[in-house]
PQR file with spaces between the fields and no chain letter, atoms N, CA, C, O and H, PARSE charges and radii, in Angstrom:
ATOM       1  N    UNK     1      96.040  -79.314  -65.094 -0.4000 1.5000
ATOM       2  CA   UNK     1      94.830  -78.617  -64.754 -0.0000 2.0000
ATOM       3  C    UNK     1      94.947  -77.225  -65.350  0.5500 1.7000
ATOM       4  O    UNK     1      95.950  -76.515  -65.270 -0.5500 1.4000
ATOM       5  N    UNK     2      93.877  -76.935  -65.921 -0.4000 1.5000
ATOM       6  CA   UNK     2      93.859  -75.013  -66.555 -0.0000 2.0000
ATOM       7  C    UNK     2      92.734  -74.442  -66.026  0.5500 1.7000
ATOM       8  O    UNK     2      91.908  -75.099  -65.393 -0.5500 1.4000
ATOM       9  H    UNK     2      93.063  -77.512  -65.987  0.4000 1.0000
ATOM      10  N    UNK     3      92.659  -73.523  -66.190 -0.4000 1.5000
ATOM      11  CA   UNK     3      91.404  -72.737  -65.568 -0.0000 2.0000
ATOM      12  C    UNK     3      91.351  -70.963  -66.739  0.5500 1.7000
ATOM      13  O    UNK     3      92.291  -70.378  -67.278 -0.5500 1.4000
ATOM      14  H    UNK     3      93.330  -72.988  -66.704  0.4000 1.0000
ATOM      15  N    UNK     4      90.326  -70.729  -66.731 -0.4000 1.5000
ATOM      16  CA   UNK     4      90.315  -69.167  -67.142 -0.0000 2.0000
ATOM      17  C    UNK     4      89.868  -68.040  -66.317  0.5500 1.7000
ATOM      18  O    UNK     4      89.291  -68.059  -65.230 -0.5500 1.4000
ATOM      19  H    UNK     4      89.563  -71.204  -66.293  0.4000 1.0000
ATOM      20  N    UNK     5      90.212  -67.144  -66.976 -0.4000 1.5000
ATOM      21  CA   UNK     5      89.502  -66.290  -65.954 -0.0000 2.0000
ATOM      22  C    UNK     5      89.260  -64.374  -66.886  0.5500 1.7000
ATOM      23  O    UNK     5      90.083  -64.220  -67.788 -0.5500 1.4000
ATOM      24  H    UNK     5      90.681  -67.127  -67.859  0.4000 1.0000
ATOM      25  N    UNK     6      88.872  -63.887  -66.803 -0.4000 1.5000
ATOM      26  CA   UNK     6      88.478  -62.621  -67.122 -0.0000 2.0000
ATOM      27  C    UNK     6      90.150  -61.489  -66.752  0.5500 1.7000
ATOM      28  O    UNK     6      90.860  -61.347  -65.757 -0.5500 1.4000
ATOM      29  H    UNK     6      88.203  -64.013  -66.071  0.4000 1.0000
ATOM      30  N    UNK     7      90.163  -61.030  -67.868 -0.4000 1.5000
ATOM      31  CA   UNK     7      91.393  -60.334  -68.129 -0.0000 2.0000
ATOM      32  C    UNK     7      91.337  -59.173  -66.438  0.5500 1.7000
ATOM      33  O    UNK     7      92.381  -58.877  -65.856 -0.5500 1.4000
ATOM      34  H    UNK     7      89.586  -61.145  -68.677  0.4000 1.0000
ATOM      35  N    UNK     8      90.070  -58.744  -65.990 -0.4000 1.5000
ATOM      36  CA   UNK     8      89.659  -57.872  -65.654 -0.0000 2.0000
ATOM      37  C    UNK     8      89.509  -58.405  -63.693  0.5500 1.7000
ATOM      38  O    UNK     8      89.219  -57.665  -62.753 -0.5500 1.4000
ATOM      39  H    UNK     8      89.223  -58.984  -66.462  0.4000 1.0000
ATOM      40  N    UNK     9      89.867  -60.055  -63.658 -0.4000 1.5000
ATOM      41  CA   UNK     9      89.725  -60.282  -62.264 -0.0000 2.0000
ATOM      42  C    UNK     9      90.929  -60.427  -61.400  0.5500 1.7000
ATOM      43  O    UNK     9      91.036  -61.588  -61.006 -0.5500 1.4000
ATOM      44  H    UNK     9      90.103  -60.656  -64.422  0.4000 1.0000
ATOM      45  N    UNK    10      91.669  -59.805  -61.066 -0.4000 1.5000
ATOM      46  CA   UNK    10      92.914  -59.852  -60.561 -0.0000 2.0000
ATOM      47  C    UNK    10      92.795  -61.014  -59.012  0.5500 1.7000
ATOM      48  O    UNK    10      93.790  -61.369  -58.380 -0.5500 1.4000
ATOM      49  H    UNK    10      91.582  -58.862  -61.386  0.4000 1.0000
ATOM      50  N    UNK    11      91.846  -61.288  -58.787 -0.4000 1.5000
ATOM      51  CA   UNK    11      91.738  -62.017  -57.321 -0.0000 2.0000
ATOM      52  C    UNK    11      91.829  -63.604  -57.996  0.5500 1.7000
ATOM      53  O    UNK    11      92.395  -64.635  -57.633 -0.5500 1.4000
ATOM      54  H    UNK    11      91.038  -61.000  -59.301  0.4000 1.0000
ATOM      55  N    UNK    12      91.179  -63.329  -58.884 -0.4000 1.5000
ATOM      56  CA   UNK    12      91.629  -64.970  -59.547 -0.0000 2.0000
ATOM      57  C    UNK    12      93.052  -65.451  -60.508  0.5500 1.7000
ATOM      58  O    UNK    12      93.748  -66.423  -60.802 -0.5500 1.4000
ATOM      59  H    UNK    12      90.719  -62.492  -59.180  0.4000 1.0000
ATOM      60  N    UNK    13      92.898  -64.120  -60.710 -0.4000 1.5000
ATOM      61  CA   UNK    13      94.660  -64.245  -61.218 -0.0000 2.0000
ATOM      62  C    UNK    13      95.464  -64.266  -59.684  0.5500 1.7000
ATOM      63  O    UNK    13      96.549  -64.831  -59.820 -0.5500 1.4000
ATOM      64  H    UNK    13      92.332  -63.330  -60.471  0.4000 1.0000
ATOM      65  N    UNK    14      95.326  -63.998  -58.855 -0.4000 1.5000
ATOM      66  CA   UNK    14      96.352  -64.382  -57.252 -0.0000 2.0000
ATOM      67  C    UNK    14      95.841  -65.682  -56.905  0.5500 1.7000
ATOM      68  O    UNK    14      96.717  -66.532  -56.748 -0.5500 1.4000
ATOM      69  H    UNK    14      94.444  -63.539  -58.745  0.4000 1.0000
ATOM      70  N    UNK    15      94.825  -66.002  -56.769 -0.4000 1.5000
ATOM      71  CA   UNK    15      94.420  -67.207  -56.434 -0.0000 2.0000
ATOM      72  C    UNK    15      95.278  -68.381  -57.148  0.5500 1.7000
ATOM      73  O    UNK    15      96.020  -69.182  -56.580 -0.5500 1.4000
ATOM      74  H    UNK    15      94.113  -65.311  -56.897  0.4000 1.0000
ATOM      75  N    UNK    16      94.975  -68.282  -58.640 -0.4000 1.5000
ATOM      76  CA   UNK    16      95.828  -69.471  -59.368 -0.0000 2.0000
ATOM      77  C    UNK    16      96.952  -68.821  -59.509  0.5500 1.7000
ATOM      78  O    UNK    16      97.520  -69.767  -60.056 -0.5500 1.4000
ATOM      79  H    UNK    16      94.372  -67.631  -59.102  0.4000 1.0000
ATOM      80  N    UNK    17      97.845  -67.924  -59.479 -0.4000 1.5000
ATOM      81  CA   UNK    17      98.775  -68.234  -59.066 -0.0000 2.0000
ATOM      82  C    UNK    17      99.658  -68.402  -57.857  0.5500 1.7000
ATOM      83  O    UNK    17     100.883  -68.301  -57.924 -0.5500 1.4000
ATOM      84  H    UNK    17      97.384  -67.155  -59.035  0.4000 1.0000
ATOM      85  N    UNK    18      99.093  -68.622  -56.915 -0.4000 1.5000
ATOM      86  CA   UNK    18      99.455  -68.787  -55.544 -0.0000 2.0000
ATOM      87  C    UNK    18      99.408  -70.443  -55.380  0.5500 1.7000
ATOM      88  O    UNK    18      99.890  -71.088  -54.449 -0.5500 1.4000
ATOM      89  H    UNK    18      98.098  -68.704  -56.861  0.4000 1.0000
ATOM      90  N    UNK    19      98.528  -71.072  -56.818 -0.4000 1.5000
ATOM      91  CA   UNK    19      98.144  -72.324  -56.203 -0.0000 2.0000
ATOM      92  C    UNK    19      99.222  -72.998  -57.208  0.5500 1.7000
ATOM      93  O    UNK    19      99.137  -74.205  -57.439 -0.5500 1.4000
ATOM      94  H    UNK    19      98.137  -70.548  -57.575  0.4000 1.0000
ATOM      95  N    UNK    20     100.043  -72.359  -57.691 -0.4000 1.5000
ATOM      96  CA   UNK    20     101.431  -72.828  -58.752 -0.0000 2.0000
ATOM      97  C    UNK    20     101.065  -72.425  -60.467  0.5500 1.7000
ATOM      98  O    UNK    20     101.816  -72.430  -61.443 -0.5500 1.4000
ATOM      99  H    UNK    20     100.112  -71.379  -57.503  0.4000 1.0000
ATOM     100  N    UNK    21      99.371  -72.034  -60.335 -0.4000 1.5000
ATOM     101  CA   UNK    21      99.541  -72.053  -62.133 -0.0000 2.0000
ATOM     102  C    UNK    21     100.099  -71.240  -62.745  0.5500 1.7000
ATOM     103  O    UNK    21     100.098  -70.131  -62.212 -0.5500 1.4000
ATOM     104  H    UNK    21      98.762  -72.029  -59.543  0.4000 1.0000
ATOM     105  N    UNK    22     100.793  -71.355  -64.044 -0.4000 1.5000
ATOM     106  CA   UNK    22     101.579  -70.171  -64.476 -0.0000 2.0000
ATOM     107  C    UNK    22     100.244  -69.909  -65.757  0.5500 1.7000
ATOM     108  O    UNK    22      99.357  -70.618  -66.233 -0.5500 1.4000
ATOM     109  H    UNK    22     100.793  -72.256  -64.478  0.4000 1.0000
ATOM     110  N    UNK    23     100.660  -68.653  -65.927 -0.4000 1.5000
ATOM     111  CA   UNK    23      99.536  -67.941  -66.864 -0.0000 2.0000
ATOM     112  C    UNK    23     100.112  -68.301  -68.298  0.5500 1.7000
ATOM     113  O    UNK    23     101.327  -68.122  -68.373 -0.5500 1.4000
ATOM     114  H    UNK    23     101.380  -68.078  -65.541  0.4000 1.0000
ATOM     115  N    UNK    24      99.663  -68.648  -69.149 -0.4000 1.5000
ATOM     116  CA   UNK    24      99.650  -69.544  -70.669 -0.0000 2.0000
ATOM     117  C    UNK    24      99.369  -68.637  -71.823  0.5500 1.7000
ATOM     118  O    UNK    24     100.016  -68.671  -72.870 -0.5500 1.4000
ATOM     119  H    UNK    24      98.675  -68.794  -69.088  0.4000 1.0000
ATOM     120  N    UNK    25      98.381  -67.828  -71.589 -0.4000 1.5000
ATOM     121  CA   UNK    25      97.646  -66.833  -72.676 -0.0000 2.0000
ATOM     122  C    UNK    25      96.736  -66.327  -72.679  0.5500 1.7000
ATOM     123  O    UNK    25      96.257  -66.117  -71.565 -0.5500 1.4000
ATOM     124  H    UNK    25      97.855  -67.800  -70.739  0.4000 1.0000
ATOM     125  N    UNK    26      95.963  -65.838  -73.881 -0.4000 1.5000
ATOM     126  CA   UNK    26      94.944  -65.016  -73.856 -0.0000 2.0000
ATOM     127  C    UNK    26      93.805  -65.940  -74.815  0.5500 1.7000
ATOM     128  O    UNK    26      94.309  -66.412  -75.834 -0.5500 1.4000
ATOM     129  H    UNK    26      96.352  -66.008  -74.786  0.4000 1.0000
ATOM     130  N    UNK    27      92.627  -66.182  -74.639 -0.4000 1.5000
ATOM     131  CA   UNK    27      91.783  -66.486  -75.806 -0.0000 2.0000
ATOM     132  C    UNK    27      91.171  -65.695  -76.033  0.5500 1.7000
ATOM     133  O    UNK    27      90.336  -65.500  -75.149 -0.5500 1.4000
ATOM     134  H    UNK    27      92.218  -65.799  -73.812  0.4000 1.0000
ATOM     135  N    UNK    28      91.117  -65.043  -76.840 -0.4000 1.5000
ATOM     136  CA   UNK    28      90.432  -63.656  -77.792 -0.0000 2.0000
ATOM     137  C    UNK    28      88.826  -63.982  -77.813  0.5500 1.7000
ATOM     138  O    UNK    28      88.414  -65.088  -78.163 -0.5500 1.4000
ATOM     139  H    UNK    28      91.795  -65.202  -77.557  0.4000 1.0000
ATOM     140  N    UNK    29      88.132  -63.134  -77.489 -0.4000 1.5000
ATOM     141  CA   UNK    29      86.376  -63.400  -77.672 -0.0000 2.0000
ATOM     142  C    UNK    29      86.330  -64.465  -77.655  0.5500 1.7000
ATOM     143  O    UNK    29      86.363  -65.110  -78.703 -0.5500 1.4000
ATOM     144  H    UNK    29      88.466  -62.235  -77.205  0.4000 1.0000
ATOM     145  N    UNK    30      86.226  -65.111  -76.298 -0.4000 1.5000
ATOM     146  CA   UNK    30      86.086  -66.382  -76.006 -0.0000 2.0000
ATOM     147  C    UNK    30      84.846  -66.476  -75.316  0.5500 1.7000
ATOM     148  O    UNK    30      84.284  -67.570  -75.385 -0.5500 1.4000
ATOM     149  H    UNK    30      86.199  -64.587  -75.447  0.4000 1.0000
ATOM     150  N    UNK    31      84.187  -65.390  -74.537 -0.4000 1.5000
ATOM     151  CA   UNK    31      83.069  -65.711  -73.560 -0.0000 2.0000
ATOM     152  C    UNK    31      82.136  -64.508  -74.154  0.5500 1.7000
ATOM     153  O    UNK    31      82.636  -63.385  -74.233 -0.5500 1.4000
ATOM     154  H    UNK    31      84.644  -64.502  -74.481  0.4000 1.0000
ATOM     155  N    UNK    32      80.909  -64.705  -74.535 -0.4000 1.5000
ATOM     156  CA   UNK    32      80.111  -64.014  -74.910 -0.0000 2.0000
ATOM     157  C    UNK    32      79.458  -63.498  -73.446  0.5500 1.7000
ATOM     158  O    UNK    32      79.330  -64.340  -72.557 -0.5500 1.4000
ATOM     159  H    UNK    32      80.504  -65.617  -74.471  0.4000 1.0000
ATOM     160  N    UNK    33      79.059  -62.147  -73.212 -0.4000 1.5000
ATOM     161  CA   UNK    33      78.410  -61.375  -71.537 -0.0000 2.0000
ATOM     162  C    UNK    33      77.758  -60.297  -72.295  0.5500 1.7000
ATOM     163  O    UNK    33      78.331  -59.628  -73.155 -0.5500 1.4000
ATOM     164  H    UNK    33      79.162  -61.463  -73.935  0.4000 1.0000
ATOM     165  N    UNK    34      76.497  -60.156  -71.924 -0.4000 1.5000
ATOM     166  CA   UNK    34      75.934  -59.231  -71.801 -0.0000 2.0000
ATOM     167  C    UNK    34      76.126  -58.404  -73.642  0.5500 1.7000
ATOM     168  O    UNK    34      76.323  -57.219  -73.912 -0.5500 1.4000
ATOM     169  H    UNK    34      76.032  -60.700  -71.225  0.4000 1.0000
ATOM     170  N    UNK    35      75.988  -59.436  -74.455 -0.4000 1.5000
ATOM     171  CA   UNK    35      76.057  -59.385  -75.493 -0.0000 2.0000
ATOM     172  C    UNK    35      77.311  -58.660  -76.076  0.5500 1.7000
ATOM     173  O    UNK    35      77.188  -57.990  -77.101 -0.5500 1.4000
ATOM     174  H    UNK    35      75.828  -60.398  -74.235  0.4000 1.0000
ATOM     175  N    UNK    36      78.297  -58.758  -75.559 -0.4000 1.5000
ATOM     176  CA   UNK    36      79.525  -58.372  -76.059 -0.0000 2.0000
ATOM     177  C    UNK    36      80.754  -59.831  -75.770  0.5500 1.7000
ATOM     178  O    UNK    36      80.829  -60.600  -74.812 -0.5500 1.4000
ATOM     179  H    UNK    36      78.398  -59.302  -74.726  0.4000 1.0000
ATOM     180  N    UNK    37      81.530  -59.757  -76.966 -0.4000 1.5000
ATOM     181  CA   UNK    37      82.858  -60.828  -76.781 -0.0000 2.0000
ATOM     182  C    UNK    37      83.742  -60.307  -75.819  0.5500 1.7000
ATOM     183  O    UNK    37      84.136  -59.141  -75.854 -0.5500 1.4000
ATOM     184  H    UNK    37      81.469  -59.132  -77.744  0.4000 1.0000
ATOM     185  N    UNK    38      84.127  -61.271  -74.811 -0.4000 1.5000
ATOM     186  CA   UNK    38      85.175  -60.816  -73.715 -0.0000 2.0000
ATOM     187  C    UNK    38      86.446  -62.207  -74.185  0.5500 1.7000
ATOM     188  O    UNK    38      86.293  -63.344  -74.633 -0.5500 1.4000
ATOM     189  H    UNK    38      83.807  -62.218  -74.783  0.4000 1.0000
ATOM     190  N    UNK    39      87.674  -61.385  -73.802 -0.4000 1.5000
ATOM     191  CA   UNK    39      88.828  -62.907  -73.897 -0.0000 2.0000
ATOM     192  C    UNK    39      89.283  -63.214  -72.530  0.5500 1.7000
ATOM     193  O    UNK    39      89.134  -62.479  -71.555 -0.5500 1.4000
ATOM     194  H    UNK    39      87.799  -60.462  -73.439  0.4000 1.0000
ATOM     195  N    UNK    40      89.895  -64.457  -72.552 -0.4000 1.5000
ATOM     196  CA   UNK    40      89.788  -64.944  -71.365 -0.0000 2.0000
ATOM     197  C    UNK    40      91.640  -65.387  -71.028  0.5500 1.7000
ATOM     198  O    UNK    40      92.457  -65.924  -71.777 -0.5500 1.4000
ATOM     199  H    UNK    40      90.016  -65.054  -73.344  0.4000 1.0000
ATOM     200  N    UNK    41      91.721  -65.110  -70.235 -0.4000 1.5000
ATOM     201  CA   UNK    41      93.231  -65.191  -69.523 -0.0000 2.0000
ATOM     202  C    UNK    41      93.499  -66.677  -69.117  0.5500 1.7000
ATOM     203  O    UNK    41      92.551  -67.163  -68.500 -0.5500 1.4000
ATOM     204  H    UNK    41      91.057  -64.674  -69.626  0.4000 1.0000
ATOM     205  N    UNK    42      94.542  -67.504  -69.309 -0.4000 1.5000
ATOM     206  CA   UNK    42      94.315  -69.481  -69.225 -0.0000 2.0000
ATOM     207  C    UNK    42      95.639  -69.451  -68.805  0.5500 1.7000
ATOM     208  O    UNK    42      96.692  -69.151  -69.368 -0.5500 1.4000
ATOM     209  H    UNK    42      95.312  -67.110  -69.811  0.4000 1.0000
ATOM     210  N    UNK    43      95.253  -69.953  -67.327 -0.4000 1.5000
ATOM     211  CA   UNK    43      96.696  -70.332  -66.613 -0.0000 2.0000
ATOM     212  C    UNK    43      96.317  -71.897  -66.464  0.5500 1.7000
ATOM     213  O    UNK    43      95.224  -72.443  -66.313 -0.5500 1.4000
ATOM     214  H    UNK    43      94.398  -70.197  -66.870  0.4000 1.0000
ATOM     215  N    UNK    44      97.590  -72.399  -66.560 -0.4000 1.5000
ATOM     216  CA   UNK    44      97.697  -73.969  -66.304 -0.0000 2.0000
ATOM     217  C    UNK    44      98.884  -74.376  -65.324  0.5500 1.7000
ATOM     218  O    UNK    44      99.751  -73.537  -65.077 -0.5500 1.4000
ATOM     219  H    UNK    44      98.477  -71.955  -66.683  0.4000 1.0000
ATOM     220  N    UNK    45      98.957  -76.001  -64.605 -0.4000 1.5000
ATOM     221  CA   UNK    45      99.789  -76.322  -64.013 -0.0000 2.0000
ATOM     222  C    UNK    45      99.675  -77.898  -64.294  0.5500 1.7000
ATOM     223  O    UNK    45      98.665  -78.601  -64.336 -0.5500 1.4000
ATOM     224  H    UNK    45      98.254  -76.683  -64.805  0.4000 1.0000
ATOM     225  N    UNK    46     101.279  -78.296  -64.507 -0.4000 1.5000
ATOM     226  CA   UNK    46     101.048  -79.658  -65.685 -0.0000 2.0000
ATOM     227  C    UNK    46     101.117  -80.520  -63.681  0.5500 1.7000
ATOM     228  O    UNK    46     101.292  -79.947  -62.605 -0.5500 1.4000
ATOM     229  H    UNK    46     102.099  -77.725  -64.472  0.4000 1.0000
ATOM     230  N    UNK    47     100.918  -81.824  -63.951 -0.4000 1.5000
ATOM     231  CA   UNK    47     100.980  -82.567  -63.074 -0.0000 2.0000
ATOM     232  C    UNK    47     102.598  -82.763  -62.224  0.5500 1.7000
ATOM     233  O    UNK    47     102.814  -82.942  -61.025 -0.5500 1.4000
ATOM     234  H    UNK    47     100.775  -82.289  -64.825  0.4000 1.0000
ATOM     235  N    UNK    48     103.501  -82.653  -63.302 -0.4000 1.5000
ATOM     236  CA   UNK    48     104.701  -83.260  -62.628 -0.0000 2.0000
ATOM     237  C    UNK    48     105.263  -81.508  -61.548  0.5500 1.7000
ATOM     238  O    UNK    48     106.261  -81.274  -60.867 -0.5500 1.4000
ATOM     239  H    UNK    48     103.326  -82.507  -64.276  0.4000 1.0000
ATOM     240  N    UNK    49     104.316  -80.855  -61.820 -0.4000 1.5000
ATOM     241  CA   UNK    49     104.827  -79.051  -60.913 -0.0000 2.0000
ATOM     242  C    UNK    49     104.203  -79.521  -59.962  0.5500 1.7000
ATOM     243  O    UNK    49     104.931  -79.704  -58.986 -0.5500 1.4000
ATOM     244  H    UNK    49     103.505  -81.045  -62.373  0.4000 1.0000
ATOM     245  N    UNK    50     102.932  -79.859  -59.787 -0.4000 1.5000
ATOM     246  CA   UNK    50     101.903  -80.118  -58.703 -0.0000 2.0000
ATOM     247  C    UNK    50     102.561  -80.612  -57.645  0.5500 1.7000
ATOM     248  O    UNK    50     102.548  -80.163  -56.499 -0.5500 1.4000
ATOM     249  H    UNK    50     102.341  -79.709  -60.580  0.4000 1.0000
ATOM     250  N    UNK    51     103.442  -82.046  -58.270 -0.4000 1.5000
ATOM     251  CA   UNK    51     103.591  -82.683  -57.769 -0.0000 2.0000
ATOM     252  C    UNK    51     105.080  -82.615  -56.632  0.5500 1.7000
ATOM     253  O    UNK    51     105.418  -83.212  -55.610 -0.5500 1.4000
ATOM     254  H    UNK    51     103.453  -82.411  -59.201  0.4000 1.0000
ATOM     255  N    UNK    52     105.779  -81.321  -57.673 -0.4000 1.5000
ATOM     256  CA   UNK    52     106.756  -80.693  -57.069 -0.0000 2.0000
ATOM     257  C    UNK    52     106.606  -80.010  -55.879  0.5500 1.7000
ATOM     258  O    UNK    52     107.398  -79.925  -54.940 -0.5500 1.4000
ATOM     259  H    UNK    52     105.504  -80.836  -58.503  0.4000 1.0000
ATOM     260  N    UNK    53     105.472  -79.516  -56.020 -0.4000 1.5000
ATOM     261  CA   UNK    53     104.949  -78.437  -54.729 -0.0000 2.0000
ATOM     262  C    UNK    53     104.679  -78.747  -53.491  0.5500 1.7000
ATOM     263  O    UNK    53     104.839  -78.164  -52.419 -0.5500 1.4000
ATOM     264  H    UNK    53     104.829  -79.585  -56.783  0.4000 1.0000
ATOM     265  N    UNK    54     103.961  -80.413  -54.008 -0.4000 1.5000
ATOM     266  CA   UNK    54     103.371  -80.946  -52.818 -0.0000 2.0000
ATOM     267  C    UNK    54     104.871  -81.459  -51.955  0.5500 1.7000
ATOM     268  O    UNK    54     104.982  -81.085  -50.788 -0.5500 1.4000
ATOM     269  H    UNK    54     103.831  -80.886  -54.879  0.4000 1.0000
ATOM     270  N    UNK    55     105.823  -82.187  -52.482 -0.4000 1.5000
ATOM     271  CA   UNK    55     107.354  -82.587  -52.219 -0.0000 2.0000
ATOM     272  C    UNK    55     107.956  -80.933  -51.283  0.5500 1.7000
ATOM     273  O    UNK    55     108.421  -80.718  -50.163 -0.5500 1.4000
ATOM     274  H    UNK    55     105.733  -82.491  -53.430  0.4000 1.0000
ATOM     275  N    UNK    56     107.711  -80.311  -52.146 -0.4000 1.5000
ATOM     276  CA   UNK    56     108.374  -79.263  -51.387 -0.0000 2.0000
ATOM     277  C    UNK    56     107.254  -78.547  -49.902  0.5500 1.7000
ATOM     278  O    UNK    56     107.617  -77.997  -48.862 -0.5500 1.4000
ATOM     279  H    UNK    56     107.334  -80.486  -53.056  0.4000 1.0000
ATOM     280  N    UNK    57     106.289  -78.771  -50.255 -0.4000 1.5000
ATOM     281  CA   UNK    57     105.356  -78.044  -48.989 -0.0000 2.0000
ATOM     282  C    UNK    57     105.635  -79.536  -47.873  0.5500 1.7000
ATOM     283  O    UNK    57     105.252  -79.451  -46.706 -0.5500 1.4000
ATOM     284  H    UNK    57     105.994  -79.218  -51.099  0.4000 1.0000
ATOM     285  N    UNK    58     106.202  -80.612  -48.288 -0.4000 1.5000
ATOM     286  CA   UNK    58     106.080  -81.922  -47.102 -0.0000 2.0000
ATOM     287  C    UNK    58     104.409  -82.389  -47.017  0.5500 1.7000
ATOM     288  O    UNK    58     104.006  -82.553  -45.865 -0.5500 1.4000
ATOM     289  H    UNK    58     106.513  -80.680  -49.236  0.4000 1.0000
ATOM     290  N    UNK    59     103.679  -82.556  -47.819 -0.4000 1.5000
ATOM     291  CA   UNK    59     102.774  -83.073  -48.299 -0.0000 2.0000
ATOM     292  C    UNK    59     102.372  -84.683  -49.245  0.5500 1.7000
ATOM     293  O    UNK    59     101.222  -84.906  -49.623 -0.5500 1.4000
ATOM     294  H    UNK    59     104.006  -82.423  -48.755  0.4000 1.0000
């Protein structure tokens, strides 16, 4: 699973990483706003971590 998020939102950067994703990179002028290019921050978490987490939370 990946997700993006705005270099500029720190609540979604805690969010996914609280939920195991580790942060991956940057995509450069990836989201066009308000007529300017913004890049976008891409955290991911592969299945077999997920699956670690859930083992370790007793899930």
């Amino acid at each position: 699973v990946w997700g993006a998020r705005s270099p500029a939102n720190e609540a979604s950067a805690a969010t996914m990483n609280k939920a195991g994703m580790v942060e991956e990179g940057r995509i450069r002028e990836h989201i066009q706003k308000a007529g300017q290019w913004r890049d976008s921050i891409v955290h991911a978490i592969l299945d077999r971590e997920w699956a670690g987490k859930q083992e370790v939370a007793g899930k």
